[in-house]
C-alpha positions in Angstrom: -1.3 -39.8 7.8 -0.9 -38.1 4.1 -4.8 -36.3 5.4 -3.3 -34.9 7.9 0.1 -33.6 6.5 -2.0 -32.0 3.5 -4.4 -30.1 6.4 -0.8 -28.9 8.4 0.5 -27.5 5.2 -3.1 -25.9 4.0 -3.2 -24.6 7.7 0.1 -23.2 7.2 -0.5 -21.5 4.6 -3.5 -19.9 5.2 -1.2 -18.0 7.7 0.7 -16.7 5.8 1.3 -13.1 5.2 1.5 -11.6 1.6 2.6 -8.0 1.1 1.1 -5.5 -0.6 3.1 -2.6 -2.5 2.0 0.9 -2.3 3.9 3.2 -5.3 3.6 7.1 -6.0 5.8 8.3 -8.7 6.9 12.0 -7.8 9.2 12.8 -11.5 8.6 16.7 -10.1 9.7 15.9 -6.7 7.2 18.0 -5.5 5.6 15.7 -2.5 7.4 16.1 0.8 5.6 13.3 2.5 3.2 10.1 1.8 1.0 8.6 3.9 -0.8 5.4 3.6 -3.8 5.1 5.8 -5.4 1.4 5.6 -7.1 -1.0 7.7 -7.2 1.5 10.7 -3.6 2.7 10.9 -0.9 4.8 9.5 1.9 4.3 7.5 4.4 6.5 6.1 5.7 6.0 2.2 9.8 6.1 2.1 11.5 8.0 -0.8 13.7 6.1 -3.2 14.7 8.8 -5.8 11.4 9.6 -7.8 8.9 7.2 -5.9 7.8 7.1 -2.3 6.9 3.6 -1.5 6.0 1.1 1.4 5.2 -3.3 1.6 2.4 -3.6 4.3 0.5 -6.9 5.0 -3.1 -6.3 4.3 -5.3 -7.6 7.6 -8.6 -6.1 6.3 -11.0 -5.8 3.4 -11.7 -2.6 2.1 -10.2 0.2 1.2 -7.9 3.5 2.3 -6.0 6.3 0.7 -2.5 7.8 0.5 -2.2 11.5 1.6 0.4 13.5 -0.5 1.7 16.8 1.1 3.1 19.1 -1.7 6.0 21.5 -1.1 3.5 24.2 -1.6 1.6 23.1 1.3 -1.2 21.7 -0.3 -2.3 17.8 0.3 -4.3 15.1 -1.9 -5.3 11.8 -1.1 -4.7 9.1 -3.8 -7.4 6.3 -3.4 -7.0 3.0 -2.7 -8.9 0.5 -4.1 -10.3 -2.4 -2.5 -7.8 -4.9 -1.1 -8.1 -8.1 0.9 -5.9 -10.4 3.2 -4.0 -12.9 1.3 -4.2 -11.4 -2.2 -0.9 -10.1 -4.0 -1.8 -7.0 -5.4 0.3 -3.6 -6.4 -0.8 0.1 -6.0 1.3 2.7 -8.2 0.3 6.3 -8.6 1.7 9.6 -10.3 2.1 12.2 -8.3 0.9 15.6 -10.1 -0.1 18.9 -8.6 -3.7 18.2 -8.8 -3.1 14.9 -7.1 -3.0 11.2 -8.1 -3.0 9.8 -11.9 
C-alpha cells in the first residue's frame, strides 16, 4: 500500500504547474507595451511602476522573445532563453533604447 501512495503523490506532482517570471526593467519609462511570445501564444507584460512583468506556466521547450514598443515607435525583441516545463526559472531584462540588457 506505501508503493502505491508514493506513485499517487509522484503522479501528482508531476502535474503540477510551476510559473515562470518574465521581468523588464523600464527606469526611463520609455516602453509603452511588452509582449511575451512563448510556446506558440501571446502574452502581454503588465506595468508595476518601472517594470512590466507577467507569471506564465511554461508547456514547451524552447525558446521565445519579449517585444518592447518604445514611445518613439520603435520596437525590440528581448530573447528568451531556453525554458522547459516544470523548471522554476526567472527572466529579467533592462529596457534601454537600443533594446534589452
Amino acid at each position: 500500500m506505501r508503493w502505491l501512495s508514493l506513485v499517487v503523490l509522484m503522479a501528482l506532482s508531476a502535474c503540477s504547474q510551476v510559473e515562470n517570471t518574465f521581468i523588464v526593467e523600464d527606469e526611463h519609462r520609455s516602453v509603452t507595451a511588452a509582449k511575451l511570445f512563448l510556446c506558440g501564444s501571446e502574452t502581454p507584460l503588465r506595468r508595476s511602476g518601472d517594470r512590466l512583468a507577467v507569471s506564465t506556466v511554461i508547456e514547451c521547450e524552447g525558446g521565445g522573445h519579449i517585444t518592447l514598443r518604445y514611445a518613439s515607435g520603435g520596437e525590440h525583441d528581448c530573447t528568451v532563453g531556453y525554458v522547459t516545463p516544470a523548471a522554476v526559472q526567472s527572466f529579467t531584462y533592462r529596457a534601454t533604447e537600443n533594446g534589452c540588457a
